[in-house]
Structures are given as C-alpha cells and as structure tokens.
VOKOL-111076 format. One record per atom (N, C-alpha, C, O): x, y, z. Coordinates in steps of 0.02 Angstrom, whole numbers, padded with zeros to 5 digits, always signed. Atoms other than C-alpha are relative to their C-alpha. Layout:
N
XYZ...
//
This chain:
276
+00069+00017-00017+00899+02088-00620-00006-00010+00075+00037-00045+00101-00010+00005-00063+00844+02106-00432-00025-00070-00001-00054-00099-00047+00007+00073-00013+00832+01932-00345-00074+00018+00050-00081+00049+00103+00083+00026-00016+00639+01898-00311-00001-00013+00085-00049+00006+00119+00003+00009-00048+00707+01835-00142+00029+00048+00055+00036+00032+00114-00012-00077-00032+00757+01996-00071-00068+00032+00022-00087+00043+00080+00093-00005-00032+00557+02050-00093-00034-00035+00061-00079-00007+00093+00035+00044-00024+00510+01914+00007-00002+00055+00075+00048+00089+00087-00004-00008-00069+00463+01980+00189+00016-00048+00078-00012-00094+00107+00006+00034-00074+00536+01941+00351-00038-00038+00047-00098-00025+00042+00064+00021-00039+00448+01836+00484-00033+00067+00058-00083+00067+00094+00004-00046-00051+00461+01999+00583-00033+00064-00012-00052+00102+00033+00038-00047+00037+00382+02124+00443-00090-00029+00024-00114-00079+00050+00088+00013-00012+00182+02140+00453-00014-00040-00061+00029-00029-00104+00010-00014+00043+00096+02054+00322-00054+00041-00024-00094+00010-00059+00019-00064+00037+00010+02216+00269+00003+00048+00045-00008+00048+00105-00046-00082-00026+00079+02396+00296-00041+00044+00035-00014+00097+00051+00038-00028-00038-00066+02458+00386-00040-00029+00061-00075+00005+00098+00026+00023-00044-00119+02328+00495-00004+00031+00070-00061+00041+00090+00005-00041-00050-00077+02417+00657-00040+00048+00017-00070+00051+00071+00057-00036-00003-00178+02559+00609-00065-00037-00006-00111-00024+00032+00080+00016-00003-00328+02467+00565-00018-00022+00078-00065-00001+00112+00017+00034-00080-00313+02363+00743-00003+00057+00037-00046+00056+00082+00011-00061-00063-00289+02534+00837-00064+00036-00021-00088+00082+00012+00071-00039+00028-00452+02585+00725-00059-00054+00056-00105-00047+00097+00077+00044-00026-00560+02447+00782+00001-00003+00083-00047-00006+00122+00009-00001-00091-00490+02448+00972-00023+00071+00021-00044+00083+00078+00038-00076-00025-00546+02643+00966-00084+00010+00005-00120+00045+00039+00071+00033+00027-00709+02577+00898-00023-00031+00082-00053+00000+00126+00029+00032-00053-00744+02470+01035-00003+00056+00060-00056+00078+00081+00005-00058-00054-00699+02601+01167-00037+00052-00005-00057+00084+00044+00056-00037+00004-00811+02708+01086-00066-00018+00015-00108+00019+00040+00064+00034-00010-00950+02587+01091-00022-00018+00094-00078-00030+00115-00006+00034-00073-00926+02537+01283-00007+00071+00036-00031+00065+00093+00021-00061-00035-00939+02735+01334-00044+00018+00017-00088-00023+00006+00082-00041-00010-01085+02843+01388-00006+00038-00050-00051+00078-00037+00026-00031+00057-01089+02924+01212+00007-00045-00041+00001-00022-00098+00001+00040+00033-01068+02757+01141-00076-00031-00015-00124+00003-00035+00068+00039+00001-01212+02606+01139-00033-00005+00048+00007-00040+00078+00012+00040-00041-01313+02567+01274-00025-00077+00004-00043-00107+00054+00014+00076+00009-01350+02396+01220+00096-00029+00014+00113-00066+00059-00077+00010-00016-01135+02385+01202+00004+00016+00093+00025-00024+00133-00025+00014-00066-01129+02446+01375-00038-00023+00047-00034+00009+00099+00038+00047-00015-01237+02335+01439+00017-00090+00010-00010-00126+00052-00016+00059+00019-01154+02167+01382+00060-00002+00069+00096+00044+00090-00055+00039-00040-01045+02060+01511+00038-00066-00019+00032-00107-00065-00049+00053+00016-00927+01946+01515-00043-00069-00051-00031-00094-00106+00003+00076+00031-01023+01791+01485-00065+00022-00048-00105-00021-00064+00065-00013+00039-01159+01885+01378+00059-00006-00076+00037-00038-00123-00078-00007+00069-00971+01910+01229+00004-00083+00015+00009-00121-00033-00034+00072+00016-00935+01729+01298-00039-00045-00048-00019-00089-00087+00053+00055+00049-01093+01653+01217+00012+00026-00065+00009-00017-00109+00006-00009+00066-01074+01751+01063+00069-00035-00027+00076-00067-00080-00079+00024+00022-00888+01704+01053+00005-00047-00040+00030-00046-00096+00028+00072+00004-00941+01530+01046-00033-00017-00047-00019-00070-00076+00013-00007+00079-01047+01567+00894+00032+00019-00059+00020-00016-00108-00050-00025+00028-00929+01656+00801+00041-00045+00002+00056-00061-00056-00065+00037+00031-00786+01534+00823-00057-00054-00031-00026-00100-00006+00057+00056+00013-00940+01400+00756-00007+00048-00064-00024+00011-00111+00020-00009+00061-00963+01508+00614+00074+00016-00031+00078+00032-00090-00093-00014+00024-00756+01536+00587-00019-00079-00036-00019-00081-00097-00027+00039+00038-00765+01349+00554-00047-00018-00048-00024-00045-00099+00013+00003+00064-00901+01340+00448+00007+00027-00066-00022+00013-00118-00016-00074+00078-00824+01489+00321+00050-00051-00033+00058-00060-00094-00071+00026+00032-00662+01367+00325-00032-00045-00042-00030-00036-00103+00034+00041+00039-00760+01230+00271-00008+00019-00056+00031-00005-00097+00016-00047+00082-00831+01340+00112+00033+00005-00024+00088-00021-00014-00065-00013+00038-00752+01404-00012+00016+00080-00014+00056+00103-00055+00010-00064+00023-00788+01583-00005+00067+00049+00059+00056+00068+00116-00047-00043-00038-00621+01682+00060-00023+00060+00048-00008+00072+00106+00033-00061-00039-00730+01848+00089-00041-00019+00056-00041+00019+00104+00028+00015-00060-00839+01755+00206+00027-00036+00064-00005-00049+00116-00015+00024-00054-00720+01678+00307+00027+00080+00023+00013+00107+00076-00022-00077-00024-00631+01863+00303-00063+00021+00057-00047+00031+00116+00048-00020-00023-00787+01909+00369-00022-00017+00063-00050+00022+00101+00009+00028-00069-00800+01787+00517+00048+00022+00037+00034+00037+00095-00060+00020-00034-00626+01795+00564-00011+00086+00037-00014+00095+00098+00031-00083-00042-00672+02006+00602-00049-00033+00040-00027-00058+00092+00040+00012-00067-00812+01954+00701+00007-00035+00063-00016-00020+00118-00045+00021-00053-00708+01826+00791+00029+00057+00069+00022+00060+00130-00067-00029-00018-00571+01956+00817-00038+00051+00068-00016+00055+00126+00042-00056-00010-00713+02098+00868-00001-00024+00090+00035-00002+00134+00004+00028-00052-00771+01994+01017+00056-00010+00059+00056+00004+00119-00068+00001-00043-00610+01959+01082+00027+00052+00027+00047+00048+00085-00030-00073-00002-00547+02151+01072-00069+00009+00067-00059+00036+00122+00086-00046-00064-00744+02187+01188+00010-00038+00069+00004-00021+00128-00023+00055-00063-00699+02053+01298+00066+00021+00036+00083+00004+00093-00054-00027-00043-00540+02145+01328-00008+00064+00046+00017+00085+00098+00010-00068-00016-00608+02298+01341-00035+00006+00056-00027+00051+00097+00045+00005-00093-00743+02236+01495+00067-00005+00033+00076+00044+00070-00060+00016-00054-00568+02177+01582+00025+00058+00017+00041+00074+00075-00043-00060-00032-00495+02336+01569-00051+00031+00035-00028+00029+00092+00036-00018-00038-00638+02412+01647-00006-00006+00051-00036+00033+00087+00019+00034-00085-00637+02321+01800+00062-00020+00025+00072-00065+00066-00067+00015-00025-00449+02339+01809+00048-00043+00009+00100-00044+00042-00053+00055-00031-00396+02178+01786+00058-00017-00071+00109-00052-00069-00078-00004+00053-00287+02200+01605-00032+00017-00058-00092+00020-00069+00037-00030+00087-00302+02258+01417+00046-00050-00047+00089-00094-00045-00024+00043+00069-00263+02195+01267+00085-00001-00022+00114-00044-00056-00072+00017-00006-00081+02239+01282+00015-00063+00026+00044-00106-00008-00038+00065-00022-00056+02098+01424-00025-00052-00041+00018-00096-00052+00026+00041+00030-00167+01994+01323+00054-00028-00060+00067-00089-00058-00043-00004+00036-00034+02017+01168+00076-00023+00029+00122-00056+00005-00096+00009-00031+00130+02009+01274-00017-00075+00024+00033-00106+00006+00019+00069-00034+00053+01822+01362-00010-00024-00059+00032-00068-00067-00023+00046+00062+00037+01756+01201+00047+00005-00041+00051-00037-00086-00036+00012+00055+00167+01802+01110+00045-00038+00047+00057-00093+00021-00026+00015-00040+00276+01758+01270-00006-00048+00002+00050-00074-00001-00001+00067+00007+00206+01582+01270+00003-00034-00052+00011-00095-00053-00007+00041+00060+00206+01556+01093+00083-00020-00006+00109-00075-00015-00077+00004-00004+00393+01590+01101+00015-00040+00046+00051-00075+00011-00016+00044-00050+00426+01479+01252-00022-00075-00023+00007-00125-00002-00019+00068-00012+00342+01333+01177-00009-00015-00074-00051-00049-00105-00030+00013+00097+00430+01349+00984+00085+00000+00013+00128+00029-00021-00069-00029-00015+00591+01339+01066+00045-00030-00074+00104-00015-00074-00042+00030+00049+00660+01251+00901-00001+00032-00056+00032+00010-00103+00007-00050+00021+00596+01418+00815+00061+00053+00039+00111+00078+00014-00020-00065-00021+00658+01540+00931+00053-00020+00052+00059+00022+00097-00044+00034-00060+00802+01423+01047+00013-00058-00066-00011-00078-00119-00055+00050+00047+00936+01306+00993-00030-00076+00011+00006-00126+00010+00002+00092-00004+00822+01137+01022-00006-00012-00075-00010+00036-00112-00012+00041+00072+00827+01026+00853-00057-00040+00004-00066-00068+00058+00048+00059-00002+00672+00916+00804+00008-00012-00059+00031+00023-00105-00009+00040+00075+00669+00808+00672-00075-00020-00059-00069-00033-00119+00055-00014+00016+00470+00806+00638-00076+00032+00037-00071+00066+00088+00052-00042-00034+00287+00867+00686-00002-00028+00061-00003+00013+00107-00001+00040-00043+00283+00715+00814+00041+00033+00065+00011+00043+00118-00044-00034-00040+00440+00800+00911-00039+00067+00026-00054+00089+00082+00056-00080-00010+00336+00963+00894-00047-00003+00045-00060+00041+00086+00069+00024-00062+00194+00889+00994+00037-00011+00066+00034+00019+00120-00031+00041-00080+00288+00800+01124+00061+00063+00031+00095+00053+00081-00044-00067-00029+00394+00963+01162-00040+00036+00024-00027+00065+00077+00050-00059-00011+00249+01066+01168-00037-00029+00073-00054+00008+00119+00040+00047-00062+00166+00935+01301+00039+00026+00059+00020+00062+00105-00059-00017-00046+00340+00944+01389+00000+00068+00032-00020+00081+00088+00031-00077-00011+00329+01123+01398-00044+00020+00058-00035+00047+00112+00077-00032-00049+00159+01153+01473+00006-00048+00066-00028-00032+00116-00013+00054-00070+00205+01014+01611+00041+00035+00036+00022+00070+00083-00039-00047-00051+00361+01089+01674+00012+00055-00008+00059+00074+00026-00033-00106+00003+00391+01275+01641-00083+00016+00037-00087+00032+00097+00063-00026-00011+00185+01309+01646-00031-00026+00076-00066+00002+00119+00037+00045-00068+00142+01185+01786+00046+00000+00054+00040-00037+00103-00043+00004-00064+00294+01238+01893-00027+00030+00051-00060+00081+00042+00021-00024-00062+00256+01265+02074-00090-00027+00015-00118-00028+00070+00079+00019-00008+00066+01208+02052-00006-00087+00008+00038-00130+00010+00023+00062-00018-00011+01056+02081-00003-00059-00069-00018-00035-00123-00008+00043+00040+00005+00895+01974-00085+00025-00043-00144+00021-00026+00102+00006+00049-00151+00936+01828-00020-00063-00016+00012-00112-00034+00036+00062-00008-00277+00822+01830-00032+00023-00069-00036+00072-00105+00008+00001+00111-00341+00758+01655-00046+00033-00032-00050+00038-00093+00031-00053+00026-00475+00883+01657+00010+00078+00001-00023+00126-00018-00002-00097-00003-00414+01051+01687+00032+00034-00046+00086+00022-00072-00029-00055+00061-00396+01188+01572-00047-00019-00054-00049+00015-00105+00039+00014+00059-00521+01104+01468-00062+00036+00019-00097+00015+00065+00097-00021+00002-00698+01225+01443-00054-00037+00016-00075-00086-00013+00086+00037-00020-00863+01182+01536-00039-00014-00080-00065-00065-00105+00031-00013+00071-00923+01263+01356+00011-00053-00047-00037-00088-00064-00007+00035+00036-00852+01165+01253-00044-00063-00009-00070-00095+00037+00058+00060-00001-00960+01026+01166+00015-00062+00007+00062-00079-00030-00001+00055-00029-00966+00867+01238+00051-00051-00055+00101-00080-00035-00037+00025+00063-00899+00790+01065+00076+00024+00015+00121-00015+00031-00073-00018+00004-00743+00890+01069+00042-00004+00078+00103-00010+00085-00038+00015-00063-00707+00877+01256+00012-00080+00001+00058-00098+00038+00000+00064+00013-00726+00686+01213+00065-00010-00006+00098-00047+00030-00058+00014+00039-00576+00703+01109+00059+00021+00019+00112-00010+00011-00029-00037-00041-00494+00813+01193+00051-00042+00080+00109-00052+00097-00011+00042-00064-00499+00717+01361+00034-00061-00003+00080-00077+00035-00061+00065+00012-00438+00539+01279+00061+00009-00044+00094-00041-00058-00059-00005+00007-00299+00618+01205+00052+00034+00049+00110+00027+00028-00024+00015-00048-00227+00670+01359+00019-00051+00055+00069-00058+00090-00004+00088-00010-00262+00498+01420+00064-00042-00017+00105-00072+00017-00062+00021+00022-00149+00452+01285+00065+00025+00009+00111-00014-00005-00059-00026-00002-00007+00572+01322+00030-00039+00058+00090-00045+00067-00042+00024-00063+00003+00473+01492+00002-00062-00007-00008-00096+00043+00010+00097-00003+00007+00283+01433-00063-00017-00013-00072-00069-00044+00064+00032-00012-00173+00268+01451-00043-00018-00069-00094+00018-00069+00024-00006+00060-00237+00212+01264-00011-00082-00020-00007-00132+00016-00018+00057+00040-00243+00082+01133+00048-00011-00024+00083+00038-00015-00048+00000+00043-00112+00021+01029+00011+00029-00072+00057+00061-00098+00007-00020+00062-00185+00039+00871-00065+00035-00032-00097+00063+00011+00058-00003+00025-00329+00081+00765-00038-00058+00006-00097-00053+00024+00037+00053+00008-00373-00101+00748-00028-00027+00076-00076-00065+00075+00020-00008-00041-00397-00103+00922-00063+00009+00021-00100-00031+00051+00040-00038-00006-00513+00012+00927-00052+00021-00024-00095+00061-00008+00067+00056+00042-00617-00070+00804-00024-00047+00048-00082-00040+00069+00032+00062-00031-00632-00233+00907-00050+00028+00049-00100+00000+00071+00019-00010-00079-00673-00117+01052-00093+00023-00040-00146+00017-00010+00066-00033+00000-00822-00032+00935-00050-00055-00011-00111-00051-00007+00045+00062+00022-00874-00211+00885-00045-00028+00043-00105-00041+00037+00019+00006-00051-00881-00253+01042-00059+00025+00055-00097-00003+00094+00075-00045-00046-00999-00095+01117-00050-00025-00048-00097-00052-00019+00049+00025+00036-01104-00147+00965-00053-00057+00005-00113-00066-00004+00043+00074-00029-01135-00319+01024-00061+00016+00045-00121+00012+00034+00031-00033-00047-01177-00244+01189-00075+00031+00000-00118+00022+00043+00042-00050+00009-01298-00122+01115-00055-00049-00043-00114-00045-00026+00054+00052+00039-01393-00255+00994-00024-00061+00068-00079-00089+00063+00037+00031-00032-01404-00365+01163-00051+00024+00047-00091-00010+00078+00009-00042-00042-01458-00222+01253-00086+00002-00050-00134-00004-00012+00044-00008+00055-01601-00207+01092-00043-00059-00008-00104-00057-00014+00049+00074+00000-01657-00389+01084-00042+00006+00078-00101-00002+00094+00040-00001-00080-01703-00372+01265-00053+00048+00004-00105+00033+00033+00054-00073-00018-01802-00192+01260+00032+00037+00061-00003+00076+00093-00033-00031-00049-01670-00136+01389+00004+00057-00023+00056+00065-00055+00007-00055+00002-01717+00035+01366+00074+00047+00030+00116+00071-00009-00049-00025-00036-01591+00111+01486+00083-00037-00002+00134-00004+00008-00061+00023+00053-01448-00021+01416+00005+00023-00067+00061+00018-00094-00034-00026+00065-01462+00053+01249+00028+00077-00001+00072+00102-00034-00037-00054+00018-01449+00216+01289+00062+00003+00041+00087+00060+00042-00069-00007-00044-01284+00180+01410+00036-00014-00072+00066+00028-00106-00039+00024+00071-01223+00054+01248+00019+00059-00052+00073+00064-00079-00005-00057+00086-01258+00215+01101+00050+00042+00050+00098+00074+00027-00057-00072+00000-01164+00327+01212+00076-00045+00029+00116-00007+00056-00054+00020-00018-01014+00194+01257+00022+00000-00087+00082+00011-00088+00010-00004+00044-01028+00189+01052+00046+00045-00012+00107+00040-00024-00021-00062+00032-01012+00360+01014+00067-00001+00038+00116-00013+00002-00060-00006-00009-00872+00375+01125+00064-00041-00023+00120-00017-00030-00051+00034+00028-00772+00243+01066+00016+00016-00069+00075+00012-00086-00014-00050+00054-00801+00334+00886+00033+00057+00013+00073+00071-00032-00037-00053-00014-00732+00481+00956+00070-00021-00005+00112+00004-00042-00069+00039+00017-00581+00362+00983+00046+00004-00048+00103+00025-00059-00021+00020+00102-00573+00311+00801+00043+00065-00041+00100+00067-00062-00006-00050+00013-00575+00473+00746+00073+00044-00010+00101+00073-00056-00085-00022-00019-00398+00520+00853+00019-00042-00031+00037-00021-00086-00036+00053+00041-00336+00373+00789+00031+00004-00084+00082-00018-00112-00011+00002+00056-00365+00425+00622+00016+00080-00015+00017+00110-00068-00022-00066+00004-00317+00588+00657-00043+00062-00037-00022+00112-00065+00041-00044+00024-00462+00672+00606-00037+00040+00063-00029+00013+00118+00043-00015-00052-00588+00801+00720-00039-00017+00011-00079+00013-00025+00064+00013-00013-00731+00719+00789-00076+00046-00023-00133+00031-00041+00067-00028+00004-00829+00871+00778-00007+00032-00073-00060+00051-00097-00001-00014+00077-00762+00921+00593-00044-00048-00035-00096-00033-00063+00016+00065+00046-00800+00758+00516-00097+00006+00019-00140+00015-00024+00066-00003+00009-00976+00759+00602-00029+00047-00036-00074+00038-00077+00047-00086+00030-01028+00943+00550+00014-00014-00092-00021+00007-00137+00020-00005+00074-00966+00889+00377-00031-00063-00019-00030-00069-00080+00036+00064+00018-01058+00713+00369-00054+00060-00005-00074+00077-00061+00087-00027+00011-01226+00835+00415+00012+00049-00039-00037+00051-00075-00003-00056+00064-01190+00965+00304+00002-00045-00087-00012-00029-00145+00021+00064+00073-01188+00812+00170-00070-00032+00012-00100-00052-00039+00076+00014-00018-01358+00760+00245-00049+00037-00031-00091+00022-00074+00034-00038+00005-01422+00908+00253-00012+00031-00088-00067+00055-00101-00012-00023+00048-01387+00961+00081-00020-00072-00056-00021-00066-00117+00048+00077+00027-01461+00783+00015-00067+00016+00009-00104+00023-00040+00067-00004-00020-01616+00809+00106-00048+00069-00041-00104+00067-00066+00023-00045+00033-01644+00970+00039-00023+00002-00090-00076+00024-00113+00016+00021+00049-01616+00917-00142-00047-00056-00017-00069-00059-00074+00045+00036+00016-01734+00759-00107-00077+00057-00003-00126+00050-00039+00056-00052-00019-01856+00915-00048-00017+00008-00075-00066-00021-00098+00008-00037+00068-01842+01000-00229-00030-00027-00039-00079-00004-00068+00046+00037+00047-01872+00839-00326-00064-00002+00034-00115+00015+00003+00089+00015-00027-02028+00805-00209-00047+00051-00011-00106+00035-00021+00047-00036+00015-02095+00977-00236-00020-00002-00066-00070+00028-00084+00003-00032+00081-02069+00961-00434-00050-00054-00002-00077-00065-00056+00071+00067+00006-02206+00806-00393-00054+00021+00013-00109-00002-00004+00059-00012-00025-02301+00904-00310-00025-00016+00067-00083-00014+00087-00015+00053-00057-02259+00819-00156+00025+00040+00060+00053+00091+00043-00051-00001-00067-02187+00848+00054+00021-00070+00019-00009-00122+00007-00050+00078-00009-02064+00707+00112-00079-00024+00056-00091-00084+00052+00017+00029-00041-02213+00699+00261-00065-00044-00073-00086-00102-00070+00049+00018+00022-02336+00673+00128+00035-00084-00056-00005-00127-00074-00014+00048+00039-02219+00538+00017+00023-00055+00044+00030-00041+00103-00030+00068-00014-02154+00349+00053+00037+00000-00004+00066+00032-00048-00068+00008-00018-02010+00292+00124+00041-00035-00069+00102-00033-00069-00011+00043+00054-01983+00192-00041+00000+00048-00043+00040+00039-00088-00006-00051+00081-02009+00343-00170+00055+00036+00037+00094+00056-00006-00040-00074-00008-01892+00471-00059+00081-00062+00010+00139-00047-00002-00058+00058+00001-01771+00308-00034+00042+00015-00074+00102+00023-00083-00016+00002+00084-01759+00320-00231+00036+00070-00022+00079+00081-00064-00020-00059+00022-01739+00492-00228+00071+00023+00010+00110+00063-00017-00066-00042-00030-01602+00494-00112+00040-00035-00036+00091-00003-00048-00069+00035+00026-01493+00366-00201+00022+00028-00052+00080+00030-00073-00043-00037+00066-01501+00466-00354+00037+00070+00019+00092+00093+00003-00075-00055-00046-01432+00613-00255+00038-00001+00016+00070+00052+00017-00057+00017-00002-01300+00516-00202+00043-00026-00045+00098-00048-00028-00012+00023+00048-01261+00467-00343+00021+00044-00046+00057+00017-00088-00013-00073+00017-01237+00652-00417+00058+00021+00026+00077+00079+00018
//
C-alpha cells in the first residue's frame, strides 16, 4: 500500500500545477490593458489613482475573511492581486522595476527574516519569532542608515485606528509601555474621569481632547489583548449594523420608520434582537 505521506507536497512544489501559467496569463492581461490597443481608461490610471483602489480592495480582502463565503474571498484576493500586478506594470514603464524585482525582494526578505526556517537559528515559540524578526529589520535592514524613528515605514494611508496600534507597539518593542492589562484599565478609568469632568463642566473642547485620549487608550487594550483594533471595531459595527437593520424589518411589519417610532418601542425591539 503506498504511504499517503509520499503524496504530500514539498514546501517547494506549487500548490496547483498551473499556477505559473495562470500568473503569466493575468500579467499578459495587464500589459495588454496598459497598451495603445488596450484601454484608455487603463492607460490613463497612475500610481496613486491603483493606490486608492488598493486600499479598497485590501478593505474588502478583510471583509470576505470575516464571511464565510470562500468564493468571495477567492474573488477579492484576485482583485487584490490584479492591482498589485498594474501597479507593477506603471513601474516598469517608467523604468524603475517589474514584477520580477518585486518577487526576488520578497522572497529575499522573507528568507532573511525566517532564519529558523531557512538558517540554523533555534526558537522555542511565536514570542522568539517576533523578537527575531524585530532584530532583523534593526540590524541587517537598518544597516548603514540612520537610527528609525517610531514613525517610519508606517503609511500616511493607513487609518488612524491602525496606525494607533501600530505606533504603540513599537513603543513597546523599546521599553516604552505598561506592564499589564490591568494597567491599562486604571489608565482608561482614569481618561474617563477626565472626560465626565470635562462633561459636568460643558468643556466642549475638554471632551473632545478626553474621547480621543479614550479611544486611544482602547487602542491600548486591544494590543494587550492581542486583538486588532480595527478588526474588533469593523466587527462590533457589522453587529450594529445588522441589529439595526433587523429592528428596521420589525418596524416596517408595524408599519413604522425608526424616525417615525420611540426610543422606548425600538429599545424593545432591539433587545429582542439581541437576544436572537
């Protein structure tokens, strides 16, 4: 009887036997589209006209993950990919590289900072994994350059939420943190105070400093608890949103709009939705 683990594929096999061709299909694709017998709307697009869409696309990558529908994340993850390949394809245009160097710079750095994959270092868990990888990008990446300061390399784009998180966990890589979670409670107790004295008063311009010393100290929490700031929000409102809508349904089967009902009947409504 053959042994099952013989089938298995290499880390070095594709997993599927045509992938190459399809990728040299879709990078022919694009080069077709970017020609003078291609689109003129395609050759039209610039850099930061692909960067904004990018930005949607990875925004709809994570809402597919979220779901449950495989074909529709399939579906994002091409449109992801698409963008990326057009975005290579302006570069080569203007001479400055293609999707080869693009391919050889990442695989090159993935390998440089898995050395316990692909080099004789030893770690003992994910923790090691992190703190190697830090190590890494400090001295091999940051040799000859200037000491990085705690914002660089981080996206203008990026949303304020995730650069939040982003930014105080670099903080933490250098000493600069809490101890604990419970910490970092007292600290939200604390902006809270702040923000309710800021509220008794009518200090207009103290509450909104307090809500956003708030939110950021939630952002905190968040690392702490090792969750994403901007996951956890998008799926709190996607639990909102998906409440609100079902209070909608009962209100129409009344005959009803939430503007037209009381805070006290749609109150009722919502608890039994949560409650479902």
């Amino acid at each position: 009887m053959k042994d099952r683990r013989q089938e298995r594929k290499t880390p070095l096999q594709p997993s599927v036997p045509h992938a190459e061709k399809r990728f040299r299909q879709l990078l022919d694709l694009v080069v077709r589209l970017r020609s003078p017998a291609g689109c003129p709307w395609d050759r039209s697009q610039g850099k930061a006209d692909i960067g904004r869409y990018l930005i949607e696309e990875a925004y709809e990558v994570l809402e597919a993950l979220e779901g449950s529908s495989p074909s529709e994340l399939c579906e994002e993850l091409g449109d992801l990919l698409f963008h990326i390949l057009f975005l290579a394809r302006i570069a080569e245009e203007a001479g400055e590289f293609d999707i080869e160097a693009v391919l050889v710079a990442i695989t090159e750095k993935m390998v440089r900072r898995h050395p316990h994959v692909f080099g004789d270092t030893r770690i003992a868990n994910t923790e090691q994994v992190r703190r190697n990888w830090e190590r890494i990008k400090r001295e091999v990446e940051q040799k000859g350059k200037e000491e990085p300061k705690l914002t660089d390399g981080i996206p203008r784009s990026l949303s304020t939420l995730a650069k939040a998180q982003r930014i105080t966990a670099r903080a933490s890589a250098v000493g600069f943190d809490w101890d604990s979670a419970g910490e970092v409670l007292k600290k939200l107790e604390e902006e809270i105070s702040e923000f309710r004295s800021a509220l008794e008063t009518g200090d207009g311009a103290g509450m909104k400093e307090e809500a956003g010393d708030l939110l950021f100290t939630l952002v905190n929490l968040c690392r702490f608890a090792g969750a994403d700031a901007e996951a956890v929000l998008r799926s709190s409102l996607g639990k909102f949103t998906k409440r609100f809508a079902q209070m909608e349904r009962v209100l129409a089967g009344r005959g009803k709009t939430p503007k037209k009902s009381s805070l006290a009947e749609m109150d009722e409504i919502w608890n039994k939705v949560k409650k479902k």
